[in-house]
C-alpha positions as CSV (number, residue, x, y, z in Angstrom):
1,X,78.3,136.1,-64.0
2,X,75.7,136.5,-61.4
3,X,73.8,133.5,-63.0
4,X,77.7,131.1,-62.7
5,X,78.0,132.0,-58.8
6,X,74.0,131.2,-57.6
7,X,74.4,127.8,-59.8
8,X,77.7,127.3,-58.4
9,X,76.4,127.8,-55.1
10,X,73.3,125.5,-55.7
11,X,75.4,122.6,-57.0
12,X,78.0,123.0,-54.0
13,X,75.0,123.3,-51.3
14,X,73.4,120.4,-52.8
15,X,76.5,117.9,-53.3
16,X,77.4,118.5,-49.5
17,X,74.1,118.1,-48.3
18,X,73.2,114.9,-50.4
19,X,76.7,114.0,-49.5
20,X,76.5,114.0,-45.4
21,X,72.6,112.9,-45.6
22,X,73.2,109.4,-47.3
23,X,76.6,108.9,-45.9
24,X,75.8,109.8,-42.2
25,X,72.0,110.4,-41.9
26,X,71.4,107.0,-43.4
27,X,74.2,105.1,-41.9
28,X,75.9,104.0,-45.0
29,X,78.7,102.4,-43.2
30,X,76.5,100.1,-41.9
31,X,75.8,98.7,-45.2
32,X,73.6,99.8,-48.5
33,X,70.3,101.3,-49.0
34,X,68.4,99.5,-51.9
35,X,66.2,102.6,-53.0
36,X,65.1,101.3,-56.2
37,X,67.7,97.7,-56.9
38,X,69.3,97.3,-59.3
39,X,68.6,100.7,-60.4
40,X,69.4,102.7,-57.4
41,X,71.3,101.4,-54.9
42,X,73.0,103.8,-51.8
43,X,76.3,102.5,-50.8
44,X,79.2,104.8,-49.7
45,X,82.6,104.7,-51.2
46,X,85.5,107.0,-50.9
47,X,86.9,107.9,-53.8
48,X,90.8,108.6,-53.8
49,X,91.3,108.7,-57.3
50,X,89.8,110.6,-59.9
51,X,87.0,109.5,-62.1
52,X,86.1,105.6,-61.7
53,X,89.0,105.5,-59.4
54,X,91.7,106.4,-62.1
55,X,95.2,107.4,-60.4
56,X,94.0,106.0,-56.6
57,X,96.9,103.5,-56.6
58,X,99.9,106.3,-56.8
59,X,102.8,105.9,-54.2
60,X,102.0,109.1,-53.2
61,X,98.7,111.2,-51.3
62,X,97.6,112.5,-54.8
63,X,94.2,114.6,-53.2
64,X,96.6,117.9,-52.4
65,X,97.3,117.8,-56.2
66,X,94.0,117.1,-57.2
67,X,91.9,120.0,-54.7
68,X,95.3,122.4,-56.3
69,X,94.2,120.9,-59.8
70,X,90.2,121.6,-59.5
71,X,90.8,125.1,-57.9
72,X,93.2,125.8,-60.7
73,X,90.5,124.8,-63.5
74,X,87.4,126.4,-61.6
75,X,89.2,129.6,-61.5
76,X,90.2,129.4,-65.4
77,X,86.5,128.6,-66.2
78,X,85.3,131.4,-64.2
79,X,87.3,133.8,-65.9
80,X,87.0,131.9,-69.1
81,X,83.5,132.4,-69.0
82,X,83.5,136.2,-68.0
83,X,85.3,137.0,-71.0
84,X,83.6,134.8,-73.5
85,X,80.4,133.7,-72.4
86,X,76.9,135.4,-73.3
87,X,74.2,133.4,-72.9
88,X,72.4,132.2,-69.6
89,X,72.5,129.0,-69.9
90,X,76.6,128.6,-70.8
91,X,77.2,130.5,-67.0
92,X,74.7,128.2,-65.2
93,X,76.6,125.2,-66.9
94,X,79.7,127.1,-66.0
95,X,78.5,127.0,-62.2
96,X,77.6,123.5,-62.1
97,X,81.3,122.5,-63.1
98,X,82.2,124.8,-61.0
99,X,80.2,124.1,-57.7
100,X,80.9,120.3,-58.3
101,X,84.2,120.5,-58.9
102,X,84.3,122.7,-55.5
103,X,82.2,120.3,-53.6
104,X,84.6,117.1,-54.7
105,X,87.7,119.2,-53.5
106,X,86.4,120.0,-50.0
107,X,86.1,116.0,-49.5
108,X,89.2,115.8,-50.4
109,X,90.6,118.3,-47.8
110,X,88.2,117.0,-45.0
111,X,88.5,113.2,-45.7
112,X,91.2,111.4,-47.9
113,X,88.8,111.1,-51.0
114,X,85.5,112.0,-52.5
115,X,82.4,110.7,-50.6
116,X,80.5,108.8,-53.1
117,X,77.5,106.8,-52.4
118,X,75.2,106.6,-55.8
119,X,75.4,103.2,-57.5
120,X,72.9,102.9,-60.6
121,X,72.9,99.5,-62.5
122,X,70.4,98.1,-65.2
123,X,69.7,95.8,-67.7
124,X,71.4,92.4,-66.4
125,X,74.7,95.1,-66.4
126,X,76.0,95.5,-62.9
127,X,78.0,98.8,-62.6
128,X,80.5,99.0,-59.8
129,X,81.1,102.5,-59.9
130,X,80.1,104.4,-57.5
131,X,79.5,108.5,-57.8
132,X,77.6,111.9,-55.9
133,X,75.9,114.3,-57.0
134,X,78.8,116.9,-57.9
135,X,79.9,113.9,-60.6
136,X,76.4,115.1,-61.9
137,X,76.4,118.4,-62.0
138,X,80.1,118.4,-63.2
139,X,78.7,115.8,-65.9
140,X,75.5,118.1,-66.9
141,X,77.8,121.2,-66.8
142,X,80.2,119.9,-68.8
143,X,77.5,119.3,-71.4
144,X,76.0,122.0,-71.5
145,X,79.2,124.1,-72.0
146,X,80.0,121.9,-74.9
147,X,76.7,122.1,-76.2
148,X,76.0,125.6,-75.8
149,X,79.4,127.6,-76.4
150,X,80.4,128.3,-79.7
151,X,79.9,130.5,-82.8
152,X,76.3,131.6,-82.8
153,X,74.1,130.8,-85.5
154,X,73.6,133.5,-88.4
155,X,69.7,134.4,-88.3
């Protein structure tokens, strides 16, 4: 369990940090910040919605029900994980979910969405999604619980 809070905490630290450099330290609002075009580009958003923006347009301010939603699942996975989970590497995926999550849901208590500003296209395909670095921890986390939890191999 030790091993899901210092990887939650890493992920957290690292999405706010990432999050107020590039939006703030680099002046984001003024317009992007072609790191690496088309491949990298830094360009803020705010992200009221849920993934790719899904569920921004309700009547209603949806980010109190989504920051009650991802406490609500980071506290199931925590305690999921205490009861079931043996291996190093499913709580360090465990604290990446949960540490993004976390880090998505404090945006939306300070501002009205998720501060985003990563936007990767390639190949003659221009992506207009925008996403942070909690997406990618939440992303690799989720992977690696999928790919690592389970019934363990007979030797």
């Amino acid at each position: 369990m030790r091993l899901l809070g210092i990887s939650a905490i890493v992920a957290f630290v690292l999405d706010q940090v990432t999050k107020y450099g590039a939006i703030y330290g680099l002046a984001l609002a003024e317009g992007d910040v072609d790191v690496f075009p088309p491949l990298l580009v830094l360009r803020k958003g705010l992200n009221t919605g849920i993934n790719f923006g899904l569920l921004s347009g309700l009547p209603f301010d949806a980010r109190w029900l989504l920051i009650g939603l991802a406490v609500v699942i980071s506290a199931a996975l925590v305690l999921w994980a205490s009861r079931s989970f043996d291996r190093p590497i499913q709580f360090i995926a465990a604290g990446f979910v949960v540490g993004g999550a976390l880090g998505n849901a404090l945006d939306r208590v300070i501002h009205p969405g998720v501060l985003d500003f990563l936007n990767m296209s390639c190949c003659g395909i221009s992506n207009p999604y925008i996403f942070n670095v909690a997406d990618i921890f939440i992303f690799a986390g989720a992977i690696g619980i999928a790919l690592f939890t389970g019934e363990k191999k007979a030797a």
